[in-house]
Jmol script that loads the backbone (N, CA, C; Angstrom):
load data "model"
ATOM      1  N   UNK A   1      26.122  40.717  49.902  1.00  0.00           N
ATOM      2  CA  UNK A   1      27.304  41.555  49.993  1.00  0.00           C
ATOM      3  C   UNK A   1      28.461  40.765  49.389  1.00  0.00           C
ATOM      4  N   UNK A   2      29.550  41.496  48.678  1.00  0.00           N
ATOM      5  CA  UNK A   2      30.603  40.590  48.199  1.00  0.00           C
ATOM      6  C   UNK A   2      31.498  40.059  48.457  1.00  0.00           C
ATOM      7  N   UNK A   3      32.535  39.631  48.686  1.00  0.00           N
ATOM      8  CA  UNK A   3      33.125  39.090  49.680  1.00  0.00           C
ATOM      9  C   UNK A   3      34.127  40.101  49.435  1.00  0.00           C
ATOM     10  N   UNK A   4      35.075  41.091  48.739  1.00  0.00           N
ATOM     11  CA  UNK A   4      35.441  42.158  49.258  1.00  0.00           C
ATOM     12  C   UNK A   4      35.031  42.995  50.043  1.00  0.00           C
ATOM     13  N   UNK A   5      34.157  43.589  49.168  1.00  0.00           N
ATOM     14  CA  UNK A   5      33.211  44.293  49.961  1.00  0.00           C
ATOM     15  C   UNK A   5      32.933  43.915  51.837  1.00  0.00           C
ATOM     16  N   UNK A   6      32.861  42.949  52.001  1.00  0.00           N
ATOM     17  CA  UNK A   6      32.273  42.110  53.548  1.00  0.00           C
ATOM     18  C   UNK A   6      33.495  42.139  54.056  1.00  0.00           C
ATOM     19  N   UNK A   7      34.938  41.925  53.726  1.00  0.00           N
ATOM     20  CA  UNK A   7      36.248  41.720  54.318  1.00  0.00           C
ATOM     21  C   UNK A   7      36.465  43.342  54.626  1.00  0.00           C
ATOM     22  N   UNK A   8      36.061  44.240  53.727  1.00  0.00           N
ATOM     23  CA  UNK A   8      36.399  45.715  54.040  1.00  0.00           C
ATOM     24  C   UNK A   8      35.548  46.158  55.335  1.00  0.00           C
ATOM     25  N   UNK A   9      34.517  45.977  55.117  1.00  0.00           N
ATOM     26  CA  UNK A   9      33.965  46.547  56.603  1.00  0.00           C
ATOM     27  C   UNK A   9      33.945  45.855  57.441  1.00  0.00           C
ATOM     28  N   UNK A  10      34.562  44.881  57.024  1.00  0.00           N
ATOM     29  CA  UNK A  10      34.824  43.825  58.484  1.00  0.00           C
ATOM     30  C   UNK A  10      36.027  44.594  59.267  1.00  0.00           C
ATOM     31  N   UNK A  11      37.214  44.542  58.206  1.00  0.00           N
ATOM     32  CA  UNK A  11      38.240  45.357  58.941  1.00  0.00           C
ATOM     33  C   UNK A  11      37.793  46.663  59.698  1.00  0.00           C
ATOM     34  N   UNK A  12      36.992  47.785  58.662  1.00  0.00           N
ATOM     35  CA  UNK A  12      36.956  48.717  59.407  1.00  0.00           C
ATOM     36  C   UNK A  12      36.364  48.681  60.616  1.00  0.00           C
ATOM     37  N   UNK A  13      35.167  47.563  61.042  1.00  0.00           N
ATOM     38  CA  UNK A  13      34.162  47.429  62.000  1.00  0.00           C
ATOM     39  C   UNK A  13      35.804  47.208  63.249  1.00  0.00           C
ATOM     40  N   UNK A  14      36.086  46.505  62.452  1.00  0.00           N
ATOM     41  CA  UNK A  14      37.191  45.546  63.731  1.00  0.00           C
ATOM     42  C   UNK A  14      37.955  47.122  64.101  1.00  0.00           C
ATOM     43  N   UNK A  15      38.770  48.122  63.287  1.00  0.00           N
ATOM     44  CA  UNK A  15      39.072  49.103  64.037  1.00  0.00           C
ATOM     45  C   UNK A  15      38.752  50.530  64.930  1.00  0.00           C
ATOM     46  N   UNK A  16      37.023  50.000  63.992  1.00  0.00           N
ATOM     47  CA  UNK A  16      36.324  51.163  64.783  1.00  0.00           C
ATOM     48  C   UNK A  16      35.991  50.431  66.501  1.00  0.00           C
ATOM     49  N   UNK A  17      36.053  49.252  67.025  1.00  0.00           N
ATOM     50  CA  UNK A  17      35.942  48.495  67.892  1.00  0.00           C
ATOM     51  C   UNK A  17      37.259  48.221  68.435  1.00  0.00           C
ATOM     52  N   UNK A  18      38.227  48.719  68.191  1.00  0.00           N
ATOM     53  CA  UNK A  18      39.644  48.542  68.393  1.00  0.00           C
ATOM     54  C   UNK A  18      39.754  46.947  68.943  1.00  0.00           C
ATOM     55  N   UNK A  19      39.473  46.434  68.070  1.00  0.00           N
ATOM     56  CA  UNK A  19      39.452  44.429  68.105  1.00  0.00           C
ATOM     57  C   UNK A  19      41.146  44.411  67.163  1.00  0.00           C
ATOM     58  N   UNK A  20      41.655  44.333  68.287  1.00  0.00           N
ATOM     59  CA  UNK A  20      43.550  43.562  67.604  1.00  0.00           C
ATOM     60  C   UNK A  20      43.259  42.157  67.418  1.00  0.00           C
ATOM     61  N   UNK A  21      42.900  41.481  68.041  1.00  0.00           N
ATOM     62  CA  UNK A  21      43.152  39.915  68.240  1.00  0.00           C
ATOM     63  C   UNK A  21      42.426  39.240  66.771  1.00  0.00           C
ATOM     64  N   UNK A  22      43.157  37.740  66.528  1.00  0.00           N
ATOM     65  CA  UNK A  22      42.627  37.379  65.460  1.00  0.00           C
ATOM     66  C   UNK A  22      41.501  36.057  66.271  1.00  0.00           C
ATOM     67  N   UNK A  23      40.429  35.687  66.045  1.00  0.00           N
ATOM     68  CA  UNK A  23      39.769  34.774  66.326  1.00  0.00           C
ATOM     69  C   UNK A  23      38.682  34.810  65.377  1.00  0.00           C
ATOM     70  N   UNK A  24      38.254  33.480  64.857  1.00  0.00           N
ATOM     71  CA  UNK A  24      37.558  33.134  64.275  1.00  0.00           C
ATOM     72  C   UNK A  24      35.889  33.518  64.427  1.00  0.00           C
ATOM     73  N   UNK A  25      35.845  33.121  66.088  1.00  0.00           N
ATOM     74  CA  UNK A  25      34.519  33.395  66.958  1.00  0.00           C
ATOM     75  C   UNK A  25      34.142  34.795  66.671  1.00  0.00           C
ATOM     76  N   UNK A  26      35.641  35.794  67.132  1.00  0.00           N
ATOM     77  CA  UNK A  26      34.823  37.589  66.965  1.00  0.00           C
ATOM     78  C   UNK A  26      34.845  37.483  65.522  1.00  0.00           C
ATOM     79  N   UNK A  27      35.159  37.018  64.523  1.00  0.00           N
ATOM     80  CA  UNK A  27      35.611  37.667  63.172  1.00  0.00           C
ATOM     81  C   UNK A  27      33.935  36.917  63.094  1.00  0.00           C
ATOM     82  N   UNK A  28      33.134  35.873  63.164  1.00  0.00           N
ATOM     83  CA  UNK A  28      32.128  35.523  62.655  1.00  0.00           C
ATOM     84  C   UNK A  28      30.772  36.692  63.397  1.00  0.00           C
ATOM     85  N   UNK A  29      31.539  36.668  64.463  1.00  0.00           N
ATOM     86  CA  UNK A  29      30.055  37.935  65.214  1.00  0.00           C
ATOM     87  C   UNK A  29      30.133  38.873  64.744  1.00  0.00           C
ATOM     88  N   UNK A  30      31.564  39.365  64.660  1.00  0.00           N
ATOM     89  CA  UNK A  30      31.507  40.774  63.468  1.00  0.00           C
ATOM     90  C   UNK A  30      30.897  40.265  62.089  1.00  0.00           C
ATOM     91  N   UNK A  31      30.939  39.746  61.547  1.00  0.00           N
ATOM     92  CA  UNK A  31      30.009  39.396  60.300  1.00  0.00           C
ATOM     93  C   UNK A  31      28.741  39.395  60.528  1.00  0.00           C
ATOM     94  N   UNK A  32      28.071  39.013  61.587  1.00  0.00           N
ATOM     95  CA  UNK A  32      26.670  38.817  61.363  1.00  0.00           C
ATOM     96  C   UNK A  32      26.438  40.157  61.766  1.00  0.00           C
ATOM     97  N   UNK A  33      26.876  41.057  62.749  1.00  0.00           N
ATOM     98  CA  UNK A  33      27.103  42.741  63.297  1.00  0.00           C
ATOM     99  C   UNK A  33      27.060  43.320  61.697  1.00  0.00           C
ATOM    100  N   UNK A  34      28.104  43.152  60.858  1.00  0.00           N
ATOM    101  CA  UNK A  34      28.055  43.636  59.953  1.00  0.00           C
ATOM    102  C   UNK A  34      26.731  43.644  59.089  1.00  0.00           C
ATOM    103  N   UNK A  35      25.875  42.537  58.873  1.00  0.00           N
ATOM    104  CA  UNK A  35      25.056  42.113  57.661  1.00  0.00           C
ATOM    105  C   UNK A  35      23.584  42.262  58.673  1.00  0.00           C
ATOM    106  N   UNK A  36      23.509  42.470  59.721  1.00  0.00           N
ATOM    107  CA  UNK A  36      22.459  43.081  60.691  1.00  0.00           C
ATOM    108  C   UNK A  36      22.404  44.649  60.710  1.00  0.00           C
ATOM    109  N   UNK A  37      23.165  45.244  60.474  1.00  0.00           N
ATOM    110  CA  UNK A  37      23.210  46.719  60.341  1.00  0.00           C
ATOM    111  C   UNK A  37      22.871  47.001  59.354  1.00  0.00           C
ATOM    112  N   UNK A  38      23.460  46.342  58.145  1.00  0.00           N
ATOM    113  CA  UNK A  38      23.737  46.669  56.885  1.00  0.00           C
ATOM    114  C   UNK A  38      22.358  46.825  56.490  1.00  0.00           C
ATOM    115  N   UNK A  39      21.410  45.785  56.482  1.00  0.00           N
ATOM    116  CA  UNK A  39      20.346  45.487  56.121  1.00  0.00           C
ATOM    117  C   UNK A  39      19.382  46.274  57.016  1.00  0.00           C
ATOM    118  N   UNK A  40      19.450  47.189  58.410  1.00  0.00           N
ATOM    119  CA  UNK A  40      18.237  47.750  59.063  1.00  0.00           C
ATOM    120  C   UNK A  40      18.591  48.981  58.541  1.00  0.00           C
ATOM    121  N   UNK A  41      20.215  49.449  59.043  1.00  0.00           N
ATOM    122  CA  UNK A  41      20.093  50.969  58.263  1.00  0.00           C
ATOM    123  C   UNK A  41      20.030  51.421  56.592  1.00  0.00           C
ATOM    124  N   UNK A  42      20.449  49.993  55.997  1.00  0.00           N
ATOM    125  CA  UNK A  42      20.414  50.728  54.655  1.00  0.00           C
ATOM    126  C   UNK A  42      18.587  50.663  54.277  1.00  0.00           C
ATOM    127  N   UNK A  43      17.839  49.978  55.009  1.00  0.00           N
ATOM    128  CA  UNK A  43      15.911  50.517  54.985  1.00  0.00           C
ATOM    129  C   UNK A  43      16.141  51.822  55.157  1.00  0.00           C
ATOM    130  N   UNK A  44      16.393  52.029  56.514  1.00  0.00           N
ATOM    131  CA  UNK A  44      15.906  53.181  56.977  1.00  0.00           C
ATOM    132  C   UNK A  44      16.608  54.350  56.382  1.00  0.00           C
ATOM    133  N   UNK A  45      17.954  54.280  55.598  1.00  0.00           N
ATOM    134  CA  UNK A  45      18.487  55.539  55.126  1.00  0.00           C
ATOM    135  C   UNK A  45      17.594  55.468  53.585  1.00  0.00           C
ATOM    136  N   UNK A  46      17.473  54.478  53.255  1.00  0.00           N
ATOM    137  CA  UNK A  46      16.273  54.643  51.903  1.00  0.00           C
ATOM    138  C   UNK A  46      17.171  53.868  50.789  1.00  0.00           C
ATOM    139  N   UNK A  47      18.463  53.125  51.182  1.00  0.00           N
ATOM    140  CA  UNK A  47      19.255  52.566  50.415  1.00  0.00           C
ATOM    141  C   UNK A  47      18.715  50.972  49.587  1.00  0.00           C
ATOM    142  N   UNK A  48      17.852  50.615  50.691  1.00  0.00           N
ATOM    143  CA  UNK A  48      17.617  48.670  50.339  1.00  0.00           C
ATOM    144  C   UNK A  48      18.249  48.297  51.514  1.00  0.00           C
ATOM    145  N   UNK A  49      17.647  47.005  51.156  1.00  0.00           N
ATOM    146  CA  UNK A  49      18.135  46.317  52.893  1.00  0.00           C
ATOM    147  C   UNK A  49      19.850  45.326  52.130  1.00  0.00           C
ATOM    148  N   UNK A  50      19.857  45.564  50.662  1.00  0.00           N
ATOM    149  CA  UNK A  50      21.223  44.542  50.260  1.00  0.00           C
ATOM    150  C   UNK A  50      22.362  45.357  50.254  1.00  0.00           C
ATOM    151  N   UNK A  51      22.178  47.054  50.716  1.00  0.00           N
ATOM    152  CA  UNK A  51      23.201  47.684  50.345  1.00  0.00           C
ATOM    153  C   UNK A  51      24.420  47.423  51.543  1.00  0.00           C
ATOM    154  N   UNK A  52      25.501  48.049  50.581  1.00  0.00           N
ATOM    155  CA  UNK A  52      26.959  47.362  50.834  1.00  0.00           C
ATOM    156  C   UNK A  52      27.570  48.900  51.396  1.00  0.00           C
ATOM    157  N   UNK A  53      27.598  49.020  52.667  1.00  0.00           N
ATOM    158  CA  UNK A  53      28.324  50.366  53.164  1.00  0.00           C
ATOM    159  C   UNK A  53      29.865  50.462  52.655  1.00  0.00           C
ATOM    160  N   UNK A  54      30.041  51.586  52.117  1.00  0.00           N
ATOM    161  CA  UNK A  54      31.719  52.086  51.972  1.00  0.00           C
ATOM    162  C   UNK A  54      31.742  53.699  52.336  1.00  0.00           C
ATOM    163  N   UNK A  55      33.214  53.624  52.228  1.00  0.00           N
ATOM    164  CA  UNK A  55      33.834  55.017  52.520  1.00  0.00           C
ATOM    165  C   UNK A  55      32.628  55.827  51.701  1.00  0.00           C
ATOM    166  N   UNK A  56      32.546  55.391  50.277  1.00  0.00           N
ATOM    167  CA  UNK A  56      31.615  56.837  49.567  1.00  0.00           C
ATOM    168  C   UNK A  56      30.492  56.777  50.286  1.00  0.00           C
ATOM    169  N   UNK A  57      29.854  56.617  51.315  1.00  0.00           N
ATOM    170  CA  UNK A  57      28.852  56.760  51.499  1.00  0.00           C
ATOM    171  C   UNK A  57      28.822  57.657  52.446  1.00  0.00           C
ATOM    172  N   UNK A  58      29.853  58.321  52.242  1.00  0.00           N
ATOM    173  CA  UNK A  58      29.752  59.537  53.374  1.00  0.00           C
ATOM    174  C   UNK A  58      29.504  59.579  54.596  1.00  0.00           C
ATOM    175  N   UNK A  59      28.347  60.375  54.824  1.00  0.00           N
ATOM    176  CA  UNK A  59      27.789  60.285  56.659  1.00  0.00           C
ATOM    177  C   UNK A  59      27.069  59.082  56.681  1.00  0.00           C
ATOM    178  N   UNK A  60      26.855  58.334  56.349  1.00  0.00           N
ATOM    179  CA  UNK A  60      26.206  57.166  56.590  1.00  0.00           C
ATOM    180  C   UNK A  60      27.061  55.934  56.727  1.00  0.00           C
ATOM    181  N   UNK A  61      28.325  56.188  56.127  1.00  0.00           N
ATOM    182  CA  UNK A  61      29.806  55.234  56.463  1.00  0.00           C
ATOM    183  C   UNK A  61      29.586  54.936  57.623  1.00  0.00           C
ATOM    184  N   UNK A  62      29.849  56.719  58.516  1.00  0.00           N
ATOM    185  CA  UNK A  62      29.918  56.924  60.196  1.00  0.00           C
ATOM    186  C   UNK A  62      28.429  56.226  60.713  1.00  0.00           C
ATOM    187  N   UNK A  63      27.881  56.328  60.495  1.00  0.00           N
ATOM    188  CA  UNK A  63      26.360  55.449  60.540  1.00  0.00           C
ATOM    189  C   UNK A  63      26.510  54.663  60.834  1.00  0.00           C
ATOM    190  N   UNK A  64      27.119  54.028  59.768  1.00  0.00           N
ATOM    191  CA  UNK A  64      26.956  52.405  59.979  1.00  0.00           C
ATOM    192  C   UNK A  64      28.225  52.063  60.798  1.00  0.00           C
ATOM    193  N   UNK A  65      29.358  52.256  60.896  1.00  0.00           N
ATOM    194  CA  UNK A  65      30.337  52.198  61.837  1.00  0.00           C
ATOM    195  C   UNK A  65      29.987  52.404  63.332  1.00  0.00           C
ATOM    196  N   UNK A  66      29.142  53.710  64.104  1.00  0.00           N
ATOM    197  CA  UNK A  66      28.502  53.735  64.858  1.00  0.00           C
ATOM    198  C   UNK A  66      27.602  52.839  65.027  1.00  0.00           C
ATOM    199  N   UNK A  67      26.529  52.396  64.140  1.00  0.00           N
ATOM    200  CA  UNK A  67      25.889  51.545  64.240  1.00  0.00           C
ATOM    201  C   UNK A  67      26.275  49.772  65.071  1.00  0.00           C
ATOM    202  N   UNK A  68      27.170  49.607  63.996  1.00  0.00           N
ATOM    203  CA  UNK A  68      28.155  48.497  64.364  1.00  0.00           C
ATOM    204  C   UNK A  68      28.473  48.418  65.816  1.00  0.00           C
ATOM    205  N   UNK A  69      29.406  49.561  66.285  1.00  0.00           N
ATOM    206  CA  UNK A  69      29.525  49.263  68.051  1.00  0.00           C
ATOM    207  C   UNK A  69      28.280  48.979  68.690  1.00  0.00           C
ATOM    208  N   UNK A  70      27.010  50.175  68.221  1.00  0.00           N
ATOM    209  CA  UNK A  70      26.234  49.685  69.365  1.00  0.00           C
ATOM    210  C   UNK A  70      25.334  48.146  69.245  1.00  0.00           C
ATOM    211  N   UNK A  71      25.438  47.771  67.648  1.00  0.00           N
ATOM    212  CA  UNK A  71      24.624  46.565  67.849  1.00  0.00           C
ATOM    213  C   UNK A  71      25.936  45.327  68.571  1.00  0.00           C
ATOM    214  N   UNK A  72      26.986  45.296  68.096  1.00  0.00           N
ATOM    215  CA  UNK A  72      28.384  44.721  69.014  1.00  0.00           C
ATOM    216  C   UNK A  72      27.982  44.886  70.367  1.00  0.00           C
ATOM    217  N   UNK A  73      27.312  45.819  70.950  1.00  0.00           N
ATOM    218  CA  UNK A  73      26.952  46.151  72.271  1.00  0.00           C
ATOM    219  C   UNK A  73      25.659  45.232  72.921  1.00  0.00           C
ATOM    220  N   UNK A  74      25.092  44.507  71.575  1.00  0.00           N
ATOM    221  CA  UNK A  74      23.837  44.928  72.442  1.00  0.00           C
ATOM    222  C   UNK A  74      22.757  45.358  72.878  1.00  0.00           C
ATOM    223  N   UNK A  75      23.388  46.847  71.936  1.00  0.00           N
ATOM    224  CA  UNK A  75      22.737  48.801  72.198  1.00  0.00           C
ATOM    225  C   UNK A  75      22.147  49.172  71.040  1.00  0.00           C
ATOM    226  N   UNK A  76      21.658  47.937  70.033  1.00  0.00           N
ATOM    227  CA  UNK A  76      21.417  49.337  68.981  1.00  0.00           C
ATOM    228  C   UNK A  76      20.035  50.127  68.959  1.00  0.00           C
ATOM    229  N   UNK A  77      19.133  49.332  70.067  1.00  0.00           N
ATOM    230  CA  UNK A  77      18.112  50.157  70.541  1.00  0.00           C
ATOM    231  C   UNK A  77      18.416  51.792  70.795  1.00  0.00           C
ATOM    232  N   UNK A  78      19.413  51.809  71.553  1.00  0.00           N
ATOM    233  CA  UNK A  78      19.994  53.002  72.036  1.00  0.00           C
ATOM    234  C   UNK A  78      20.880  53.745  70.890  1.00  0.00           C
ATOM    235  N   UNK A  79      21.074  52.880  69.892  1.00  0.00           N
ATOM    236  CA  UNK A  79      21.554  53.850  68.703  1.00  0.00           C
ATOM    237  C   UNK A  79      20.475  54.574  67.920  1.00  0.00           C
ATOM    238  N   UNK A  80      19.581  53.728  67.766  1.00  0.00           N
ATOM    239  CA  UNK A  80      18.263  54.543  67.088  1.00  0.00           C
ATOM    240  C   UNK A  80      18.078  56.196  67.512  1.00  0.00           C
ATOM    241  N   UNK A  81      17.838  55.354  69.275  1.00  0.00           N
ATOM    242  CA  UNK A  81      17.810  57.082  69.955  1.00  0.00           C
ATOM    243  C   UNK A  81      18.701  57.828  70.039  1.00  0.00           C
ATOM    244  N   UNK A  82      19.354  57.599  69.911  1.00  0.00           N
ATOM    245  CA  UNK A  82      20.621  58.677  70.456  1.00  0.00           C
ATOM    246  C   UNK A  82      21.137  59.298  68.645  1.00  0.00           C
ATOM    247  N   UNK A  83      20.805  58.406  68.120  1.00  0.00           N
ATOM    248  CA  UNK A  83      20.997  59.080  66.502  1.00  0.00           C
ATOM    249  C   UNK A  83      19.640  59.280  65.355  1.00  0.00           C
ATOM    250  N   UNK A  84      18.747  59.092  66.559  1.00  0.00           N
ATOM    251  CA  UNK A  84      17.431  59.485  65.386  1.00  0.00           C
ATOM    252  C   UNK A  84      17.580  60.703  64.476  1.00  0.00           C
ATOM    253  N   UNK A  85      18.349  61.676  64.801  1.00  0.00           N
ATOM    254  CA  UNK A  85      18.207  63.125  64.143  1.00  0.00           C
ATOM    255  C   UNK A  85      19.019  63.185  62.503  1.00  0.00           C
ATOM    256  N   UNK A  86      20.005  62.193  63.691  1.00  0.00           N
ATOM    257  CA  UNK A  86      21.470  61.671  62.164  1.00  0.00           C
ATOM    258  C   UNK A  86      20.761  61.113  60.850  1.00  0.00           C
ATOM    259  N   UNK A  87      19.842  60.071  61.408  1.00  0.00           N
ATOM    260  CA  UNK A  87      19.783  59.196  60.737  1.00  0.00           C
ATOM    261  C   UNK A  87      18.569  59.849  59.536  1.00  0.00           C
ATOM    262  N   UNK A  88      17.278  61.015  59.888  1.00  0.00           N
ATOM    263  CA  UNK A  88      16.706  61.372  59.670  1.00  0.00           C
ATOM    264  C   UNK A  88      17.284  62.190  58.840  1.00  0.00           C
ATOM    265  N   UNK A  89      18.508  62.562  58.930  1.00  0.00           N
ATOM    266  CA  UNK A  89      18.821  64.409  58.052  1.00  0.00           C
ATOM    267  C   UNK A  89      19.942  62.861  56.850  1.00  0.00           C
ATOM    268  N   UNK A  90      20.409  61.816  57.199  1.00  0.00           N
ATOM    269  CA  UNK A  90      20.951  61.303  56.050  1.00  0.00           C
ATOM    270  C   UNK A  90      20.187  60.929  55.207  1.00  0.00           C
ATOM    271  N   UNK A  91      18.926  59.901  55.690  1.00  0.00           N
ATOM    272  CA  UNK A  91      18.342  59.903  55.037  1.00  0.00           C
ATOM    273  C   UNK A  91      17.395  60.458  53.801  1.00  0.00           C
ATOM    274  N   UNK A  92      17.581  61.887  54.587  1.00  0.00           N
ATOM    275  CA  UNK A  92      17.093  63.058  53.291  1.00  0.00           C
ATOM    276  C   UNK A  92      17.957  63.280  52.266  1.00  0.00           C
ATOM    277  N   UNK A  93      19.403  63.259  52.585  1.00  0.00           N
ATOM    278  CA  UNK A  93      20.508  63.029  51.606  1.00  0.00           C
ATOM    279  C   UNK A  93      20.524  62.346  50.799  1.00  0.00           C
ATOM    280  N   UNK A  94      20.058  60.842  51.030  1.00  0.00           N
ATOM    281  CA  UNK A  94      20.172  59.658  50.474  1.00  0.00           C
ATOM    282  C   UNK A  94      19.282  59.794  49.337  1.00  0.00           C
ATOM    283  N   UNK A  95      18.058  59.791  50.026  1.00  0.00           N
ATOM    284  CA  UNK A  95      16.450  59.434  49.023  1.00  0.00           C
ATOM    285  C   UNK A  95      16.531  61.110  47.987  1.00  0.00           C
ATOM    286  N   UNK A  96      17.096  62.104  48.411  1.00  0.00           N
ATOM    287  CA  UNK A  96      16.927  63.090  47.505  1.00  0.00           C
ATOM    288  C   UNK A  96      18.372  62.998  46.543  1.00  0.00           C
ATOM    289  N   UNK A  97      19.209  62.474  46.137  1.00  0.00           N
ATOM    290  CA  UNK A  97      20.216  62.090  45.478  1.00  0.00           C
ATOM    291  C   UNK A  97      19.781  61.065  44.616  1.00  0.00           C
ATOM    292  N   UNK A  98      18.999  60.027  45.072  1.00  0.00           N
ATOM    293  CA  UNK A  98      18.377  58.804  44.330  1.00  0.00           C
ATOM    294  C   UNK A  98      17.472  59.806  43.526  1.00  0.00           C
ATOM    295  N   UNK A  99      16.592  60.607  43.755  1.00  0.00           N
ATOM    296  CA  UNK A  99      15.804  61.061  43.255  1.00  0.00           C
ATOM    297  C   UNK A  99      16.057  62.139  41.767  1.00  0.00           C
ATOM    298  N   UNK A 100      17.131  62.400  42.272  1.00  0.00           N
ATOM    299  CA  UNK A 100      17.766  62.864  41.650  1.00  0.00           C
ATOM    300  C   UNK A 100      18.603  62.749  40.478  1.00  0.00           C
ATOM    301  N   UNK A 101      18.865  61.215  40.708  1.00  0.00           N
ATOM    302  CA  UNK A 101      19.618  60.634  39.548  1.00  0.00           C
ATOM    303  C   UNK A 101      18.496  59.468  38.865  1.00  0.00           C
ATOM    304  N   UNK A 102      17.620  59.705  39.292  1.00  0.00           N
ATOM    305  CA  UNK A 102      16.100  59.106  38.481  1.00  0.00           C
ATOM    306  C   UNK A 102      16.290  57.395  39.178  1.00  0.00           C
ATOM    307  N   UNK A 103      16.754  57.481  40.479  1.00  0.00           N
ATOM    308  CA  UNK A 103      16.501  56.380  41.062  1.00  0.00           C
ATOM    309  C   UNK A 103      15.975  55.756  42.304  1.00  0.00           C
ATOM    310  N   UNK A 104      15.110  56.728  42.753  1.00  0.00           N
ATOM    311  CA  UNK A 104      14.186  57.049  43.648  1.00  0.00           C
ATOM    312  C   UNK A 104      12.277  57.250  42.696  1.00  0.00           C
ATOM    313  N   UNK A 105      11.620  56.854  43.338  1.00  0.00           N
ATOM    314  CA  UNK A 105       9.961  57.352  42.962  1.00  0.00           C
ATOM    315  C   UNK A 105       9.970  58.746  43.300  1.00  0.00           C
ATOM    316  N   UNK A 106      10.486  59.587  42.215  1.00  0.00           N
ATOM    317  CA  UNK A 106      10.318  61.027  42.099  1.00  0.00           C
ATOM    318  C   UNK A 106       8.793  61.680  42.005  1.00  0.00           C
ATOM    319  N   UNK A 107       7.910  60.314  41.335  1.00  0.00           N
ATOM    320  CA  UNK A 107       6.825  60.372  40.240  1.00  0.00           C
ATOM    321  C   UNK A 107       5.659  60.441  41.562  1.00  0.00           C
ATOM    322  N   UNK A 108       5.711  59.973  42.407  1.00  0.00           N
ATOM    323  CA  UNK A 108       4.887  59.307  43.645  1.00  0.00           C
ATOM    324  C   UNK A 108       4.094  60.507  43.927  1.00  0.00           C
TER     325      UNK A 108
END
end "model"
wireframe off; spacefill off
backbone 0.3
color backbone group
């Protein structure tokens, strides 16, 4: 991930977590929160495990932002479940858009 890129969803992680305070300690757990998500949901949405979440990524932004609290939690067992349906109908978004722009195994 790039180091813009990593400072942007760091911030957003930090306000979707309403984290005001500056510390080194949360700013490094939010990083590894960040690059632990990044890498399970962008498998499972059909992205790669190196992809870099942003705003364009639509419902999967909220994904991974959701995502973020519950692994911050702890919970992301409980995010799986509680968003299996989400994650299932983005993922059809995802892999049929790739497919679409001839960057998915259309051919398979």
């Amino acid at each position: 991930m790039d180091a813009d890129a990593r400072t942007d969803s760091l911030e957003a992680v930090k306000r979707k977590l309403n984290v005001t305070w500056e510390s080194d300690e949360t700013d490094n757990r939010l990083y590894d929160v960040v690059e632990t998500v990044s890498a399970v949901l962008g498998m499972r949405l059909g992205y790669g495990p190196s992809h870099t979440f942003t705003r364009d990524d639509g419902e999967a932004w909220g994904l991974f932002l959701n995502a973020c609290l519950y692994e911050f939690s702890d919970a992301l067992d409980d995010f799986w479940a509680n968003y299996a349906g989400d994650v299932m109908a983005c993922r059809l978004v995802v892999t049929s858009a790739a497919e679409g722009e001839g960057c998915g195994d259309a051919e398979a």
